[in-house]
N, C-alpha and C positions, 0 to 999 in steps of 0.2 A: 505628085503622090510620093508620099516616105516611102522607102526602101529600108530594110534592117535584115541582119544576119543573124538568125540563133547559132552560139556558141557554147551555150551550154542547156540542153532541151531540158534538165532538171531544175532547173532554179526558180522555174514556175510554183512547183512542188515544195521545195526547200525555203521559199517567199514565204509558202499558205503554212507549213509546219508548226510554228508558233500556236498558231491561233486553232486551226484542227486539232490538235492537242488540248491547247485551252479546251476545249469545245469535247474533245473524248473525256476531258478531267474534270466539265461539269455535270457530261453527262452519268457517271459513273457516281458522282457526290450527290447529285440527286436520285438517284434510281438506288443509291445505299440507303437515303432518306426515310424511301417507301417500302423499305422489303421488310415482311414479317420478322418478327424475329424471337423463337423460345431460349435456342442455344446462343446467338449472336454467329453463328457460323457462317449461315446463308448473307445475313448483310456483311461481314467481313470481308467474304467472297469475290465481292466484284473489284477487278483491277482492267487499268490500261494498257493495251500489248500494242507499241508500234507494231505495223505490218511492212510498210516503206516511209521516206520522205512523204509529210502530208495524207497519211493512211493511218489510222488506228482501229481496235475493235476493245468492244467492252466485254467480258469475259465474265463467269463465272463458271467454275470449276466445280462447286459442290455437286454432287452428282444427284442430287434431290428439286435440284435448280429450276429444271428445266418444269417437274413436275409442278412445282408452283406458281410458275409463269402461266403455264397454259391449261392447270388442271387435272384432275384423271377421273376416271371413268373405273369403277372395281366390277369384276364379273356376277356379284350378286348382286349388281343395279346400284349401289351406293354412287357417290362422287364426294370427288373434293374440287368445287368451283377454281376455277382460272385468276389469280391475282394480279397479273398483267403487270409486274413494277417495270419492268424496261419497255412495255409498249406504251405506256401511258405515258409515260417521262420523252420516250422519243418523242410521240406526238405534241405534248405540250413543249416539245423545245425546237419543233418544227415552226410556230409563229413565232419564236426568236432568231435564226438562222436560217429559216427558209428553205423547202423541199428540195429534195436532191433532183437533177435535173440529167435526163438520159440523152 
């Protein structure tokens, strides 16, 4: 049976960086693809934040963001349906990289 020493427990991380990045910068080019756009604001929005070695999140900042992803509901019964660009895009980029695995 091999034996081996970790001498640097990050390099696992700093190995996968490259490519997780690729992977946060396609995700973010396709999910600009799909997002409504009057102003061009909301799709400008979305950007890639390293978090660590091999960690990213895809962000947007607009503060209207959030209501268009998932929808709203007005107290006179009105709505504006749910447009879903970063859940749809996750999920269709889930058969190319494959579910996150706990």
């Amino acid at each position: 049976m091999a034996r081996y020493t970790v001498r640097n427990p990050r390099l696992p991380r700093e190995a996968a960086d490259p490519g997780v990045r690729a992977a946060a910068e396609a995700l973010a080019r396709e999910t600009r693809a799909v997002t409504p756009h009057r102003t061009g604001r909301l799709r400008a929005g979305w950007r890639v934040v390293p978090v660590r070695p091999g960690k990213y999140k895809v962000v947007n900042d607009v503060e209207y963001a959030t209501h268009v992803e998932f929808g709203t509901r007005r107290a006179n019964g009105s709505s504006q349906p749910a447009v879903a660009m970063l859940g749809r895009t996750v999920a269709g980029m889930r058969g190319r990289y494959g579910r996150r695995r706990q």
